[in-house]
C-alpha positions in Angstrom: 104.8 83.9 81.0 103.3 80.9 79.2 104.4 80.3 75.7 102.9 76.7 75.4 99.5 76.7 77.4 96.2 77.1 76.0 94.6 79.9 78.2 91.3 81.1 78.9 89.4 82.4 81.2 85.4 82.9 82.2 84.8 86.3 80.2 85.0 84.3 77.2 84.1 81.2 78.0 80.5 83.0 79.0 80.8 84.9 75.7 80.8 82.4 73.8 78.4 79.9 75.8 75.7 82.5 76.8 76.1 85.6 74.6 77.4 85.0 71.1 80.2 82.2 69.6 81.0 84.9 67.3 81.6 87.7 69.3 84.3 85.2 71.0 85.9 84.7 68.0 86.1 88.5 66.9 86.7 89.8 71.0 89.3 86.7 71.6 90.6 85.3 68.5 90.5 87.8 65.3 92.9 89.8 63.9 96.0 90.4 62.8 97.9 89.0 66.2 95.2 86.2 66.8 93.7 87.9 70.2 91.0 89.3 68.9 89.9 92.9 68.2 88.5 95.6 71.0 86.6 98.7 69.7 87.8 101.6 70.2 85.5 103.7 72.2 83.8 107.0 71.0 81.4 107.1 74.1 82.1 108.4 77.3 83.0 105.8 79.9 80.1 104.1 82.1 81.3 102.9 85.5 81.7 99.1 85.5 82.7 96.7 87.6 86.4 97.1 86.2 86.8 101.2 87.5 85.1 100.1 91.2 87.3 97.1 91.9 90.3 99.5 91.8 89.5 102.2 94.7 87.8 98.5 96.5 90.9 96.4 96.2 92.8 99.5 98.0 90.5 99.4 100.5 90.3 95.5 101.0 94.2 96.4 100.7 94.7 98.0 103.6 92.4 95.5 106.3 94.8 92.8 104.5 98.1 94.2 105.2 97.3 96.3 108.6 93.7 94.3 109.7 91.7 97.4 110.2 89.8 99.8 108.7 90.5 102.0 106.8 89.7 106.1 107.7 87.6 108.1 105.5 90.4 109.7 104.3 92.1 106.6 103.1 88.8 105.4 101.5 88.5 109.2 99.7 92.0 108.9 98.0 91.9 105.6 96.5 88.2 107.0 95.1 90.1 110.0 93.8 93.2 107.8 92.3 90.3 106.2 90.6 88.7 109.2 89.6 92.4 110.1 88.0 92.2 107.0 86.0 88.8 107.8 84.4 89.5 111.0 83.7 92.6 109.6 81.8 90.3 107.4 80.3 88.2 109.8 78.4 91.1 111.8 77.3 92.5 108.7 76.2 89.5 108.3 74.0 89.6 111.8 72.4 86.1 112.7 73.6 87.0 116.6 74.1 87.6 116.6 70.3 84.1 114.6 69.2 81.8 115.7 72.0 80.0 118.9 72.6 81.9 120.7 76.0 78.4 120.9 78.6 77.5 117.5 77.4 80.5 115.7 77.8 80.9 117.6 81.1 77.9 116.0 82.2 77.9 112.8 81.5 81.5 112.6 83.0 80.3 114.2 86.4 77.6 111.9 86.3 80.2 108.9 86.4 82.6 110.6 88.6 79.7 111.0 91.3 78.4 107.4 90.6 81.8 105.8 91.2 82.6 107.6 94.2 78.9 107.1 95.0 79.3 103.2 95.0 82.5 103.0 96.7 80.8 104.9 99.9 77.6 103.1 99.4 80.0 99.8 100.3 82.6 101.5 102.8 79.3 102.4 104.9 76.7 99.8 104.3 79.1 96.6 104.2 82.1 97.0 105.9 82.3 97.4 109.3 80.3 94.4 109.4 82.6 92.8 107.1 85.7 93.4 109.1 84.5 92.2 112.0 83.4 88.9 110.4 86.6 88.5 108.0 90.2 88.2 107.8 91.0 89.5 104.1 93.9 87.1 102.7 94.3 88.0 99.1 92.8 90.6 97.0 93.0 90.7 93.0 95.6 87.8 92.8 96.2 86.5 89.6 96.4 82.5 89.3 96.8 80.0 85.9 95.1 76.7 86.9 95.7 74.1 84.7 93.9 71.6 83.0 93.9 68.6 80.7 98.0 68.4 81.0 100.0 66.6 78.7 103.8 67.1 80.2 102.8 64.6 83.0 102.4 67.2 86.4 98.8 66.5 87.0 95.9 68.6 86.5 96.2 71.1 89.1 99.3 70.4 90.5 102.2 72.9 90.0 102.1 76.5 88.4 101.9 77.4 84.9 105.4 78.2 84.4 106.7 74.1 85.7 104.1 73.4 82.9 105.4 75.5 80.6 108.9 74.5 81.2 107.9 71.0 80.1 106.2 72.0 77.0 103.0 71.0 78.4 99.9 71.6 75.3 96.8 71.5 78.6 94.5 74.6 79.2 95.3 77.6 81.5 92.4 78.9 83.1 93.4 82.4 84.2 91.6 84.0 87.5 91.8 86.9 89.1 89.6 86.7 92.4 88.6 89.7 93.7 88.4 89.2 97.5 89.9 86.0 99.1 88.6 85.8 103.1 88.6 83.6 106.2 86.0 83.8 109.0 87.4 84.7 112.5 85.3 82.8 113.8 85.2 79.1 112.1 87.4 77.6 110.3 85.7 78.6 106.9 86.6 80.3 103.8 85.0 82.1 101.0 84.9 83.9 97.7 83.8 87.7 97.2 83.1 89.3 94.1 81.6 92.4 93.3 79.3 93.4 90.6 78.2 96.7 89.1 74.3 96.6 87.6 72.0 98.6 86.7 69.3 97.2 89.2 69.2 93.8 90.4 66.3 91.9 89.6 65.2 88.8 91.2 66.0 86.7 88.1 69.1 88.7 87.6 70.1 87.5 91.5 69.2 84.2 90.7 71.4 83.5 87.4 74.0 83.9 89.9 72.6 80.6 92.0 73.7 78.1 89.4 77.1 80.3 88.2 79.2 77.8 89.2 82.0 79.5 86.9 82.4 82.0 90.8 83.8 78.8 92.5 85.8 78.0 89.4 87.5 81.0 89.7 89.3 80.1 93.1 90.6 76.8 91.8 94.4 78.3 92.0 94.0 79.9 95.2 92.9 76.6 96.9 96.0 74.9 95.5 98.2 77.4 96.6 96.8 78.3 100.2 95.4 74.7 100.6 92.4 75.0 102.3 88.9 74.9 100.8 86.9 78.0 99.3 83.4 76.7 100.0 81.3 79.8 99.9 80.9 82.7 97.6 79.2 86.1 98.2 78.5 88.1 95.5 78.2 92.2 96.5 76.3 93.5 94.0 76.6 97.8 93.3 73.4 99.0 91.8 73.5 102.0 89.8 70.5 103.0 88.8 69.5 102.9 84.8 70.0 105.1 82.3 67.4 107.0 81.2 64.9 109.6 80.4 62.5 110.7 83.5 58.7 109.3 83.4 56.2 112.0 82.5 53.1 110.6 84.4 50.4 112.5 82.0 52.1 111.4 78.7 52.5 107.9 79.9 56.0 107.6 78.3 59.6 108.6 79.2 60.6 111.7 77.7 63.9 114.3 77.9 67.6 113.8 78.3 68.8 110.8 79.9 70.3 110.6 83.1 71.8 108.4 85.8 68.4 107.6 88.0 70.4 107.0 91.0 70.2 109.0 94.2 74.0 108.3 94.8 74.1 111.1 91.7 71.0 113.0 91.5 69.0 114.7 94.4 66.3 117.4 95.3 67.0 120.8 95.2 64.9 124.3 96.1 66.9 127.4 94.9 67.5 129.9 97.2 64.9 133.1 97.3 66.9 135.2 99.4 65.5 137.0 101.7 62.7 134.5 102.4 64.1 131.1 102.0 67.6 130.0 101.7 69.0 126.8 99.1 67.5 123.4 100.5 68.2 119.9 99.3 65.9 116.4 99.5 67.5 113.4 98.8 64.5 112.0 97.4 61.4 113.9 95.8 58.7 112.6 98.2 59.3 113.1 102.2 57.6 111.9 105.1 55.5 114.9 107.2 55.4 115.1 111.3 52.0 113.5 110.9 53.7 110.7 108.6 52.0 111.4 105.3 53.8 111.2 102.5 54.4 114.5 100.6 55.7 115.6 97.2 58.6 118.4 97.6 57.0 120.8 96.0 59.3 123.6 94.0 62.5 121.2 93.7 64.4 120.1 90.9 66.8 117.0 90.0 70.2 118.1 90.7 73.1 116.5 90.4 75.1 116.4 93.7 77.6 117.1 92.6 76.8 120.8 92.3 76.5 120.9 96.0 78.3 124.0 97.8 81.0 123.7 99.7 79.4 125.0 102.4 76.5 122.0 102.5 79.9 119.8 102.1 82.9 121.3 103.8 82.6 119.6 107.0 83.3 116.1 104.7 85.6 115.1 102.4 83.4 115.5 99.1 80.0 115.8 98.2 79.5 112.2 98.0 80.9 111.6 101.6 78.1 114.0 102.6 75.6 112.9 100.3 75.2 109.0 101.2 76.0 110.2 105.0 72.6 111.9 104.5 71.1 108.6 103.0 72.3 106.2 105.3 70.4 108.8 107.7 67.5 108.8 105.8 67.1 104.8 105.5 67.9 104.9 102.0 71.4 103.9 101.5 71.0 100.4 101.9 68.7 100.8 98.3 72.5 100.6 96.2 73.9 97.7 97.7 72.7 94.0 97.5 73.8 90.9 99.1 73.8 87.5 97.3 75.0 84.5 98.7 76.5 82.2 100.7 76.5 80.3 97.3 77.4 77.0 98.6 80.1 75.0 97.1 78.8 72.0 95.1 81.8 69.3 94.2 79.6 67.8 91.3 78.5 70.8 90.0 82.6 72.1 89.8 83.5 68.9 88.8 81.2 69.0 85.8 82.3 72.4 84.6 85.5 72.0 84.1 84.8 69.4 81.5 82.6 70.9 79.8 85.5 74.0 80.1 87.6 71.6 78.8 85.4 70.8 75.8 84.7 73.8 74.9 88.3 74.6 74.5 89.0 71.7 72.8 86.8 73.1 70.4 87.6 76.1 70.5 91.1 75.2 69.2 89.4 72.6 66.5 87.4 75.8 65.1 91.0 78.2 65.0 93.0 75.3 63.8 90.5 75.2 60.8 90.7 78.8 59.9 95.0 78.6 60.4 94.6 76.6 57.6 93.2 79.2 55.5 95.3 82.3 56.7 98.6 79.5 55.9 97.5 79.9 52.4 96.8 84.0 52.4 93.2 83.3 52.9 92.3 85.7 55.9 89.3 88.1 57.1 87.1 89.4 54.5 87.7 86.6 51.8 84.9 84.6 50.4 86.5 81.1 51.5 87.3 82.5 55.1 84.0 83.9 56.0 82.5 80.8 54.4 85.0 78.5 56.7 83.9 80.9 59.6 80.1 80.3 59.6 80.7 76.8 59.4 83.2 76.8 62.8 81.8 79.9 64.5 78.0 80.4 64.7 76.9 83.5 65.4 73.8 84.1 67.3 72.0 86.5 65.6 68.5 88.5 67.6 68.9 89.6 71.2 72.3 88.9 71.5 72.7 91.8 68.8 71.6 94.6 71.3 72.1 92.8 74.5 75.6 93.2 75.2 75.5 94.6 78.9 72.8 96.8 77.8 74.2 98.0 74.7 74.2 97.4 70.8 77.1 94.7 70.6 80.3 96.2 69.3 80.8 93.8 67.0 77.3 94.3 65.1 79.8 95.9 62.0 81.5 93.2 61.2 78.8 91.0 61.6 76.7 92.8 59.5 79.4 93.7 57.3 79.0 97.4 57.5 81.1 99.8 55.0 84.6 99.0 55.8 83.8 95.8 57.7 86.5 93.6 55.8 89.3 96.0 56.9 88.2 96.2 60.8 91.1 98.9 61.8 90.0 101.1 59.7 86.2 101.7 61.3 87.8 102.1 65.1 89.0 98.2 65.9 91.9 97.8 67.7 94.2 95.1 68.8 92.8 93.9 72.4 95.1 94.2 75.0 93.6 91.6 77.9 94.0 93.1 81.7 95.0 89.8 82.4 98.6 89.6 83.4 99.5 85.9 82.4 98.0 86.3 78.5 99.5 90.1 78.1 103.3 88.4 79.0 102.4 86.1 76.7 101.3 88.3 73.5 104.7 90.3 74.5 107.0 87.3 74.6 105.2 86.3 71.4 106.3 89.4 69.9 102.6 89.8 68.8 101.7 93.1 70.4 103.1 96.1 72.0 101.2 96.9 75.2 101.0 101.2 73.9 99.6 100.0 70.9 96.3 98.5 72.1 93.6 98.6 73.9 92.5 97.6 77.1 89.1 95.5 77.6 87.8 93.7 80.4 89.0 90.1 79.1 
């Protein structure tokens, strides 16, 4: 644990740098234990790059402690442990008692498809190829790299805890890779790192060019397996937006929303026995034997997960069958995009981690400010804090508002000092609890928070 460090890591540091210096402050530094607050859910769960790692990591797992692949069974029960963990999720969250029954069972079935979905999109499209190009060494390692030190180790030399031990005051940038590899065939190493999205644009592919934060990351696993991470790929898992279906004739989107993915949603022709028996598309337009396209004419979305057992039963689950049937089709390949390599770029990595260090730096300028104030019982909600707090934290008021991965940021009613906005526990803040190992020891040691008591966010 580190009692002394300063730590970070690149969640916030891109919160505060590209999003919003206030929603930093309030997500990393707020409240009454000085970690910032998390708001407590009332929505059912979207899959996010957090819930896929899990079943992936067991995957990546398994080719780095046996180095082969895993069987479809293997792949199907770390998608169901996962499964498990969202389900817990929304109970966690009290949904059953907010949400109407058919609505929340939808949207939950939605997910649950989507997730396992993704997973099969990757086992099928990616990684055969993958295995036979990689040797997996580490997956979802933690590692404290640190910086500007002041207990005279060396930046990047030791491990957090010889710093700690000496009292050291320097920065701990925390990192949690997601998938550490070496080429089989040259002596070569890179970073992978999956994403979630909604779709990937070419600018949204790009941004990722010039994210030098993704080599960053792999600082401490350089140090500790001493050779070079030069490349990063970046796996990106599309999902497919959110939204009402396009009604061609009113020229606008209109109905319920849904997941428009075909990894969750595909054709379907009821049965009208004796003539014609259930049939299923995976896509609303076909190609004919004279290789026209055609419209599929009496089918309805349906989610796949409605499928019968006995379209399934030869498979593991509906989704095994279902993106069998789209890899078949050509059409698999639509969820899954490849970025990279991203070349390493020394200058670039260099320059980063001053300006990381700077920002810190003021960072702990801005806090040391308001400890001031909550020394002399001036806190959250008072005149003098908030005053104090717009002259040390901007916020960055417009887009940033409702661009918070898509959403309304959860902050917006504290910002905008909604009823009950001073006393932030009671409008469904919580203490955050981060999901990174190094910070949660330290909160415990601290005596600052009890892990039951709060909740967990992607820190």
């Amino acid at each position: 644990m580190s009692l002394s460090l300063w730590l970070t890591d690149r969640s916030r540091y891109e919160t505060g740098t590209g999003h919003c210096p206030r929603a930093r402050y309030l997500g990393y530094h707020a409240g009454p234990h000085g970690y910032g607050w998390a708001r407590k859910a009332q929505s059912v769960p979207t899959v996010t790059g957090t819930l896929i790692h899990q079943p992936l990591a067991d995957i990546l797992g398994i080719l780095q402690r046996e180095d082969r692949l895993p069987t479809d069974r293997e792949v199907h029960e770390a998608i169901e442990a996962a499964c498990a963990d969202y389900a817990a999720l929304v109970e966690k969250r009290g949904l059953t008692a907010v949400m109407e029954p058919e609505g929340l069972a939808l949207r939950v079935a939605e997910q649950l498809t989507l997730l396992a979905g993704l997973v099969w999109t990757w086992v099928r499209v990616v990684l055969p190829q993958f295995h036979e190009d990689w040797r997996v060494l580490e997956v979802e390692r933690e590692d404290v790299t640190v910086l500007g030190c002041t207990c005279g180790l060396g930046d990047q030399m030791g491990t957090a805890e010889e710093h700690d031990a000496r009292g050291c005051g320097g920065l701990g940038w925390m990192t949690r890779g997601d998938c550490l590899a070496a080429r089989r065939t040259l002596p070569s190493y890179a970073y992978h790192d999956f994403k979630s999205t909604s779709q990937a644009s070419g600018n949204w592919e790009a941004g990722f060019l010039h994210r030098v934060q993704l080599i960053a990351g792999v600082l401490g696993a350089e140090r500790r397996l001493g050779v070079p991470i030069d490349q990063v790929y970046l796996h990106a898992l599309i999902k497919g937006k959110y939204e009402s279906a396009w009604d061609s004739e009113q020229k606008k989107a209109v109905g319920p929303k849904y997941q428009n993915t075909p990894l969750v949603y595909g054709w379907k022709r009821p049965a009208n026995p004796p003539l014609m028996e259930e049939d299923w598309g995976v896509s609303y337009y076909y190609v004919d034997a004279a290789g026209k396209n055609r419209k599929r004419s009496g089918y309805e979305r349906t989610g796949i997960w409605t499928l019968p057992e006995s379209v399934w039963g030869g498979c593991l689950s509906p989704s095994d069958y279902w993106t069998r049937a789209l890899a078949a089709e050509g059409k698999l390949t639509d969820s899954y995009r490849l970025i990279g390599p991203i070349a390493r770029e020394d200058w670039k990595l260099d320059g980063f981690l001053r300006q990381l260090q700077g920002e810190e730096g003021r960072w702990q300028n801005a806090l040391w400010a308001l400890h001031v104030l909550r020394e002399r019982g001036v806190d959250w909600g008072h005149p003098e804090f908030m005053a104090k707090l717009d002259e040390v934290v901007a916020q960055n008021r417009g887009d940033a508002c409702h661009s918070y991965f898509g959403e309304t940021c959860p902050n917006l009613p504290l910002c905008d000092r909604l009823d009950g906005w001073a006393h932030p526990e009671t409008i469904g803040f919580v203490p955050r609890r981060s999901h990174h190992q190094p910070e949660l020891d330290q909160q415990i040691a601290r005596g600052l928070l009890a892990p039951e008591d709060a909740e967990e966010v992607d820190a």
